[in-house]
N, C-alpha and C positions, 0 to 999 in steps of 0.2 A: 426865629429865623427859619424862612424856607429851606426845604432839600438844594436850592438852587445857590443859594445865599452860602450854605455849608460848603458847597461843593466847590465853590470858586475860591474861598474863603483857605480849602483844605489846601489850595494849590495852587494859590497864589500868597507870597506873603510885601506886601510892598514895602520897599525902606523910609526910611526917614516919615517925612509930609507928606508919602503920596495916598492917596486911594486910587482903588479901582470903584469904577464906576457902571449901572448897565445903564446906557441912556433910557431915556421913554421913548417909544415909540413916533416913529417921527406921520406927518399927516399924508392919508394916502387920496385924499380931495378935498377940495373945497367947500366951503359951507354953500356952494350955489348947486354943489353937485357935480362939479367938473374933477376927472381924475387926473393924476399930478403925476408926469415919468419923473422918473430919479432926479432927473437932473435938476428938476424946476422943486423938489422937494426941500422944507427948509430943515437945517441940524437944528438937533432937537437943543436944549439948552437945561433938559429938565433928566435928573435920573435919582438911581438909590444906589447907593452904597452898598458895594458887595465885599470889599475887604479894604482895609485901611493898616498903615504902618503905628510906628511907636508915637513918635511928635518928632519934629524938628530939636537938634541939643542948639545949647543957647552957648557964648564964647568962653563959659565954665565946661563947658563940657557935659553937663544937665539936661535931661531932657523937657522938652515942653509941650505938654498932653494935647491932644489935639481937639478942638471943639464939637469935633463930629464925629460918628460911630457907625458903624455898620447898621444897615438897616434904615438911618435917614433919608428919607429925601430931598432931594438939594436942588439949586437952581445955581445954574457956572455960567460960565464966558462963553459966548458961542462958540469961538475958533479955541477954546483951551485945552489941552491936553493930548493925547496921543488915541489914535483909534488902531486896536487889535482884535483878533478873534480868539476864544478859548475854546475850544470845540463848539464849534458853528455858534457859537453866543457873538454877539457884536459888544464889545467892552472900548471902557472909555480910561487910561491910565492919566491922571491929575496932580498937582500939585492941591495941597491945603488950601494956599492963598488965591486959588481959582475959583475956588466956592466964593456965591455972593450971598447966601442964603440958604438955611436949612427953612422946609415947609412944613406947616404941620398939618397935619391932615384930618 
């Protein structure tokens, strides 16, 4: 785990199914070469794992482990989850069931 991975990790703790997320970087031109203002930029869809909760409890009251771990990289729902900043980090907060995919690289 990176210092960065730790340090998010140390101070943020998410409940249930959520993770935190840092997206990837989102594109700053075109493959023609044309550069791209914010606006015309697309959300990224693509990050890793920087802290994750217990799992979701099931209607025992039991927990259920979650399929993904800190340090994966994932691929979500475009519009899914909540965007905050952790000192000047751009972070992404998620539900489990908004990952469509872990990647392997």
């Amino acid at each position: 785990m990176t210092d960065t991975l730790v340090d998010v990790a140390s101070k943020l703790r998410p409940l249930g199914d959520r993770l935190v997320v840092r997206p990837a970087g989102r594109e700053e031109t075109t493959k023609s070469g044309i550069v791209l203002p914010d606006t015309a930029k697309e959300k990224p869809q693509r990050g890793t794992i920087v802290a994750a909760g217990e799992g979701r409890r099931d209607e025992d009251g039991d927990r259920i482990p979650m399929d993904v771990k800190v340090g994966d990289a994932v691929l979500f729902a475009k519009y899914a989850g909540t965007e905050f900043k952790l000192e000047d980090e751009d972070l992404l907060i998620l539900s489990e069931k908004d990952v469509l995919a872990v990647v392997s690289e």
